[in-house]
C-alpha positions in Angstrom: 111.1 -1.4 -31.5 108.2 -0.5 -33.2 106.5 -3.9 -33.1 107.1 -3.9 -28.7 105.3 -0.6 -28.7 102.2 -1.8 -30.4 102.4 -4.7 -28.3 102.6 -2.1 -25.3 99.6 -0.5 -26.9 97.6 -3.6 -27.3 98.3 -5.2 -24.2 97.8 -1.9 -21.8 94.4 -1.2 -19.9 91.5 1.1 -20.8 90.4 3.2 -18.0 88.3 5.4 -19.8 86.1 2.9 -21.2 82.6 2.9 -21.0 81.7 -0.6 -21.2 80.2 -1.5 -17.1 82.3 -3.2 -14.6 81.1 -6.5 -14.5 81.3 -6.7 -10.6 78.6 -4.2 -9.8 75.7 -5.9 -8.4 72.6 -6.5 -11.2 68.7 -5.2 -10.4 66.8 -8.0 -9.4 64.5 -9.5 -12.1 60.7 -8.9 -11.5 58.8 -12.1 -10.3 56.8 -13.8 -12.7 53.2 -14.0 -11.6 51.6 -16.7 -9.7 48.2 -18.1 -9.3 46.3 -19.1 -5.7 47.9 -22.2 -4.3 46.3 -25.1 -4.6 45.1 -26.6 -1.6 45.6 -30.1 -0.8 42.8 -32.6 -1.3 42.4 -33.6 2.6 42.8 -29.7 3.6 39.7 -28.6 0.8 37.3 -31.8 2.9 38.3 -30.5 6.2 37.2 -27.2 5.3 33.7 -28.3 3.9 33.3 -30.5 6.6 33.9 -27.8 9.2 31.4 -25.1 6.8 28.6 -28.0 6.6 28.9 -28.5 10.5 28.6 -25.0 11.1 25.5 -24.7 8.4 23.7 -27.6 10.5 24.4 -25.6 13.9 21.6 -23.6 13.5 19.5 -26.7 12.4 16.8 -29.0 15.0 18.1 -33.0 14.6 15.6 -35.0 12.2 13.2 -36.8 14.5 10.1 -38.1 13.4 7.1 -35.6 13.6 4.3 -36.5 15.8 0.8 -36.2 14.9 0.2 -33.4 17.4 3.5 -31.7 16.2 4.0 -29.2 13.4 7.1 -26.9 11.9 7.3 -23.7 13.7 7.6 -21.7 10.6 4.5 -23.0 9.8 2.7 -22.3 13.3 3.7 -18.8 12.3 2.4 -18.7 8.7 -0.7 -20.5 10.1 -1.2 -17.7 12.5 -1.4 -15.0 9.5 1.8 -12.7 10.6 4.0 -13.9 7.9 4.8 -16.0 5.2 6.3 -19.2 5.9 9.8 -17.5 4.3 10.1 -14.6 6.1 8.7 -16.5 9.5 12.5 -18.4 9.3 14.1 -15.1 8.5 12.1 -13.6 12.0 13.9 -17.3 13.8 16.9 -17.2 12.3 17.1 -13.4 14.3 15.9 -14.8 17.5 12.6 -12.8 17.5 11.0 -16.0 18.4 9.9 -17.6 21.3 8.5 -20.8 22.7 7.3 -21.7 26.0 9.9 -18.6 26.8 12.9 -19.7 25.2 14.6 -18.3 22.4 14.4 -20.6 19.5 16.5 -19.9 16.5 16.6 -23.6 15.4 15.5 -24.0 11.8 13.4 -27.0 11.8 12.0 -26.5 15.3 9.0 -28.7 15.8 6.1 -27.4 18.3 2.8 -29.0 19.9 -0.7 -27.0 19.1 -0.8 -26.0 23.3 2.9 -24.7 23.2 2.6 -20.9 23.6 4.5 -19.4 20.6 5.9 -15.7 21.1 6.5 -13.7 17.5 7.9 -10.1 18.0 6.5 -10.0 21.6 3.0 -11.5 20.6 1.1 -14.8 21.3 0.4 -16.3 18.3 -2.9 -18.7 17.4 -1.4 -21.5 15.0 -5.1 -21.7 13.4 -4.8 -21.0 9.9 -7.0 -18.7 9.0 -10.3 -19.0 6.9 -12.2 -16.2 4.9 -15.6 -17.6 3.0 -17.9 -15.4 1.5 -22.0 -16.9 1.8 -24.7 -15.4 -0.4 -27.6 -15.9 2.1 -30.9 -17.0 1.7 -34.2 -16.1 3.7 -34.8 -17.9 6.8 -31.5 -18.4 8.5 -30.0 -16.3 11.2 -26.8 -14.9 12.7 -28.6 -15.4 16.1 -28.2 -18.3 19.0 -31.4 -17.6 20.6 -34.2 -17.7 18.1 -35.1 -21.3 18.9 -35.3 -24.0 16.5 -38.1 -22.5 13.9 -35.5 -21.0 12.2 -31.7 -22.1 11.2 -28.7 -20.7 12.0 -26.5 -19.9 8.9 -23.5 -21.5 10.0 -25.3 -24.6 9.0 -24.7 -23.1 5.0 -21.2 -23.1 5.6 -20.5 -26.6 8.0 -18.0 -28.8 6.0 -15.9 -25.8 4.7 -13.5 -25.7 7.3 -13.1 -26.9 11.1 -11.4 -23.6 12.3 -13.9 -22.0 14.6 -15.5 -19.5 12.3 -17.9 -16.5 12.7 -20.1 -13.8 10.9 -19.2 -10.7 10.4 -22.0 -8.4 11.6 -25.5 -9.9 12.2 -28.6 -10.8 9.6 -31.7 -11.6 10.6 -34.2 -14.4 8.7 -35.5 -11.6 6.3 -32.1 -10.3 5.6 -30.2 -11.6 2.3 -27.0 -11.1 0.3 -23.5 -11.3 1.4 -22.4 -12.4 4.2 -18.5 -13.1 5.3 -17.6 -15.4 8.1 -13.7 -15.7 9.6 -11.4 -16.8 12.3 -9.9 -14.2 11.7 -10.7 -11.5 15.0 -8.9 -8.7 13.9 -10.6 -8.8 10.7 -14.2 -9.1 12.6 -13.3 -6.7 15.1 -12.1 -3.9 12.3 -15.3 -4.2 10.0 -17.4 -4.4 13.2 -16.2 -0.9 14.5 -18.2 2.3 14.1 -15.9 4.2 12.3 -14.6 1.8 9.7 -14.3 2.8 6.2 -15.6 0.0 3.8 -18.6 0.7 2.3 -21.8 -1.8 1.7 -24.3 -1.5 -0.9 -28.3 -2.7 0.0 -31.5 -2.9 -2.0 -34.4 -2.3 0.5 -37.9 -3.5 -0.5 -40.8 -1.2 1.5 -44.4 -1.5 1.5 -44.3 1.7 -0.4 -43.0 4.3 -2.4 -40.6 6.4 -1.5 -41.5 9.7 -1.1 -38.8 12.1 -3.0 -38.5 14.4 0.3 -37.8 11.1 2.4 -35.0 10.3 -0.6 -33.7 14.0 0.7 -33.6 13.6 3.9 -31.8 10.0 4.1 -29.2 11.1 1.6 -28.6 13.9 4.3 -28.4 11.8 6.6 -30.1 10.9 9.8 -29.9 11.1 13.8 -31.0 7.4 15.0 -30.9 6.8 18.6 -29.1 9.9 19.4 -26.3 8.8 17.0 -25.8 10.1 13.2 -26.3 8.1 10.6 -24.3 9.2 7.2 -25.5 7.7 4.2 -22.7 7.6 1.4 -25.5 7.3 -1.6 -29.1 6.6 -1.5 -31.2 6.1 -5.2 -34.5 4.6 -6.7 -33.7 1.4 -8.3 -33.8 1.6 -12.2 -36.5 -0.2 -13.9 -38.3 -0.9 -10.5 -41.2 0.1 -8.9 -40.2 3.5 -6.0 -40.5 0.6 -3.5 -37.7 -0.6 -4.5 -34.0 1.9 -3.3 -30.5 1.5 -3.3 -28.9 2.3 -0.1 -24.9 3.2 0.7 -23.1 3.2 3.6 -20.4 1.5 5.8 -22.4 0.0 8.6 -22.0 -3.8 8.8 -25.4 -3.5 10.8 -28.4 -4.7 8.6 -30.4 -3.4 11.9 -29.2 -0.2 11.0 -30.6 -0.3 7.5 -34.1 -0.9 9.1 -34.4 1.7 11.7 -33.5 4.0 8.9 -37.1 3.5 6.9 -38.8 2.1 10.0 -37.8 6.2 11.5 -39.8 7.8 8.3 -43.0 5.4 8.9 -41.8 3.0 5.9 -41.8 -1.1 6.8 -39.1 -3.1 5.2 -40.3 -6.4 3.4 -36.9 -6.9 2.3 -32.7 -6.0 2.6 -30.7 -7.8 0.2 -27.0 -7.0 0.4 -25.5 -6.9 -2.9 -21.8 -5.4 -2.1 -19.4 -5.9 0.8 -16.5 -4.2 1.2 -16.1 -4.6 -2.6 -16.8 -7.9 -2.5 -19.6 -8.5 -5.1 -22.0 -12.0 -5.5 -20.9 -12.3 -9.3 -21.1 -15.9 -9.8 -22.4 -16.6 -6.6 -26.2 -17.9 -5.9 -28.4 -17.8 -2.7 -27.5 -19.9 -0.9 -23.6 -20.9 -2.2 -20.0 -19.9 -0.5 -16.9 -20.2 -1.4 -13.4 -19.1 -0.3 -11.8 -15.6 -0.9 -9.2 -15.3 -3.0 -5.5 -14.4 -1.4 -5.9 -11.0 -3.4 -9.9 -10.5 -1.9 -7.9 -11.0 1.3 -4.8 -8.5 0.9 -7.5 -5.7 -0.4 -9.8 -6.1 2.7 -6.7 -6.0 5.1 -6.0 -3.2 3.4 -9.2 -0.7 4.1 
């Protein structure tokens, strides 16, 4: 009896027991990690084959360049706006015209006559040329002094065959520096009455000049019913009183003339020695050379 009762005992069910019932449903485990797919070898060369055709959109076909032809990033950078860089940045945005269309075509070839449009101005593909000539006596800025004395541009023929002129005019007697560009603007600004770079002349007189004449130029002068302003005016150290320093921004040796010629003084001489802070260090009557791209920044940037 006692043996059926533990049997009874053993073989009965727990319902209190805290062990889980197996048929509840178990969390899901957390996915493991995975890394980017990897794309199939003839998907990967469709897509670079579709990215290189798009790339080459924006690109002119390869054709070969005729003599009369050139890049139009380089019209641009020849024209002085830009660099030849940023002129492909300025097509690439469709700022750019030629011959009135749009170009945005990297590559684009143009003919010197095509009219070129940057930013809504016509450019002039002619590169352009600053030279800097220390003149000597007995040439001329003039055209129409006949053929007893030279013109100056003969100094210069051979440095370039852009279509170059002198800034501001020198007569046979006149010396010193002398620029000549293609470059208008740059001719135009330095040519203007109120421009601000400053020239430096030593004037050789017949004679002394008086201290009170010093006083009065450094004052400055009414010439032709227009004022004269002289920045600095001085004797010449070591040198006879004949012999001044003159300052001021006119690019008119004519101007440096009347200035003695109005105080009874005749000038044998006017040598300029500064221009715009151009100096003729290493330069001797009667040489040129080119200015440097930093010579050209600082006189843009008067």
């Amino acid at each position: 009896m006692n043996n059926k009762e533990g049997n009874n005992k053993r073989g009965g069910s727990r319902p209190n027991s805290s062990r889980s019932n197996s048929s509840k449903p178990k969390p899901p485990m957390a996915k493991r990690a995975q890394g980017p797919k990897k794309e199939k070898p003839e998907v990967k060369a469709a897509k670079e084959a579709a990215e290189q055709k798009i790339k080459k959109q924006n690109q002119a076909p390869k054709r070969q360049k005729a003599a009369d032809e050139m890049r139009l990033n380089k019209y641009i950078s020849n024209s002085g706006v830009c660099s030849r860089r940023d002129a492909d940045i300025y097509i690439q945005s469709g700022n750019v015209k030629v011959n009135g269309n749009v170009i945005t075509e990297m590559g684009y070839l143009v003919k010197i006559n095509d009219v070129v449009n940057f930013d809504g101005v016509t450019l002039n593909p002619e590169k352009k040329e600053y030279i800097l000539l220390n003149k000597p006596k007995n040439f001329t800025t003039a055209f129409d002094e006949g053929q007893e004395f030279r013109n100056v541009l003969e100094l210069v023929r051979g440095a370039t065959n852009a279509k170059i002129g002198a800034i501001g005019r020198m007569d046979k007697n006149t010396t010193g520096l002398l620029l000549f560009t293609n470059d208008t603007d740059m001719i135009r600004k330095f040519t203007l009455p109120n421009q601000k770079s400053s020239k430096i002349y030593q004037v050789s007189l017949d004679k002394n000049l008086k201290f009170e004449d010093l006083e009065k130029i450094s004052k400055g002068l009414v010439l032709d019913g227009h004022r004269v302003s002289v920045e600095e005016v001085s004797y010449i150290d070591n040198e006879p009183k004949s012999e001044v320093g003159l300052k001021l921004r006119t690019a008119n040796v004519k101007v440096v003339r009347s200035i003695f010629e109005s105080l009874e003084y005749n000038v044998l001489r006017i040598d300029r020695v500064a221009f715009a802070g151009l100096t003729k260090k290493n330069l001797p009557r009667g040489n040129w050379r080119f200015l440097t791209d930093q010579e050209v920044i600082n006189l843009k940037n008067i």
